[in-house]
Structure formats: C-alpha cells, structure tokens
C-alpha positions in Angstrom: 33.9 113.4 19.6 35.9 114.8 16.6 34.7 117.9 15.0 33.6 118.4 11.8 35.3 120.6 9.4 33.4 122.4 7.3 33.8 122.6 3.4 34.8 125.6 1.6 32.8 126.3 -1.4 35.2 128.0 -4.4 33.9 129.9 -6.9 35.6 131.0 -10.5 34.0 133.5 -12.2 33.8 133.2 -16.0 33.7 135.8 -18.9 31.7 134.6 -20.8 32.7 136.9 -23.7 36.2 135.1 -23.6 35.3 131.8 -23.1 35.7 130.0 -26.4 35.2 126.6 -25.5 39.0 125.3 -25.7 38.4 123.5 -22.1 42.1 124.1 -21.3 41.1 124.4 -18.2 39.6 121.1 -17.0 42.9 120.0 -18.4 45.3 122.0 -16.1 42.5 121.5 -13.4 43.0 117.4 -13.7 47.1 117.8 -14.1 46.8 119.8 -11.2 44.7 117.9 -9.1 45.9 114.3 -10.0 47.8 112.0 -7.4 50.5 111.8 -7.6 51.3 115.8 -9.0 50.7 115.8 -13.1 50.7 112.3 -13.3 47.2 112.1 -15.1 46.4 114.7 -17.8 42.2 113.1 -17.8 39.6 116.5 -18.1 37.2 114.1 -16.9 38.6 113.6 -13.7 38.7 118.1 -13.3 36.9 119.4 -11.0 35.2 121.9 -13.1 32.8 121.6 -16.1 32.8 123.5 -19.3 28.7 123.8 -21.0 27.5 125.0 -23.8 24.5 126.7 -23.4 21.9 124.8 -25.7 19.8 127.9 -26.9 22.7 130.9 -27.2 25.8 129.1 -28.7 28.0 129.8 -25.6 30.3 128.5 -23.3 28.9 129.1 -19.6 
C-alpha cells in the first residue's frame, strides 16, 4: 500500500498595525502559485485571504 504523506500546515504571521489593506499580497501569492510560473496575475485564485474585521476597521 502507498503511504500517505502528510500535509504541512504554513503559517504567516501578520502585523496588524501594518497591514493596510492594499492585498498585494494575494496578488504575488497567485503570480507565484499559477501554472505555468506568473502566467495568471488572479488574487482570487491566492492562497491567502485578506479580511476586514467588521467591528474594528482592520485588516486581519
């Protein structure tokens, strides 16, 4: 039987005081992550997410 590989789980850690909501990064993240290399420039295909926190104004 084959054996299963297991996934790593990534983390970025944010500052929240810097963040100002640009989402420059979902777009490098798609470039980056698009097949083939910088083919696509879609932020909706990034793997990460940009929010705006509903009650404080922020970017989280």
């Amino acid at each position: 039987m084959g054996e299963k590989k297991k996934k790593i789980v990534k983390t970025i850690k944010v500052d929240a005081d810097k963040c100002n909501g640009c989402r420059a990064c979902e777009v490098i993240c798609s470039a980056f992550h698009a097949a083939p290399k910088y083919s696509s420039n879609n932020p909706a295909r990034a793997r990460i997410k940009v929010n705006r926190h509903p009650l404080k104004d922020i970017y989280v």
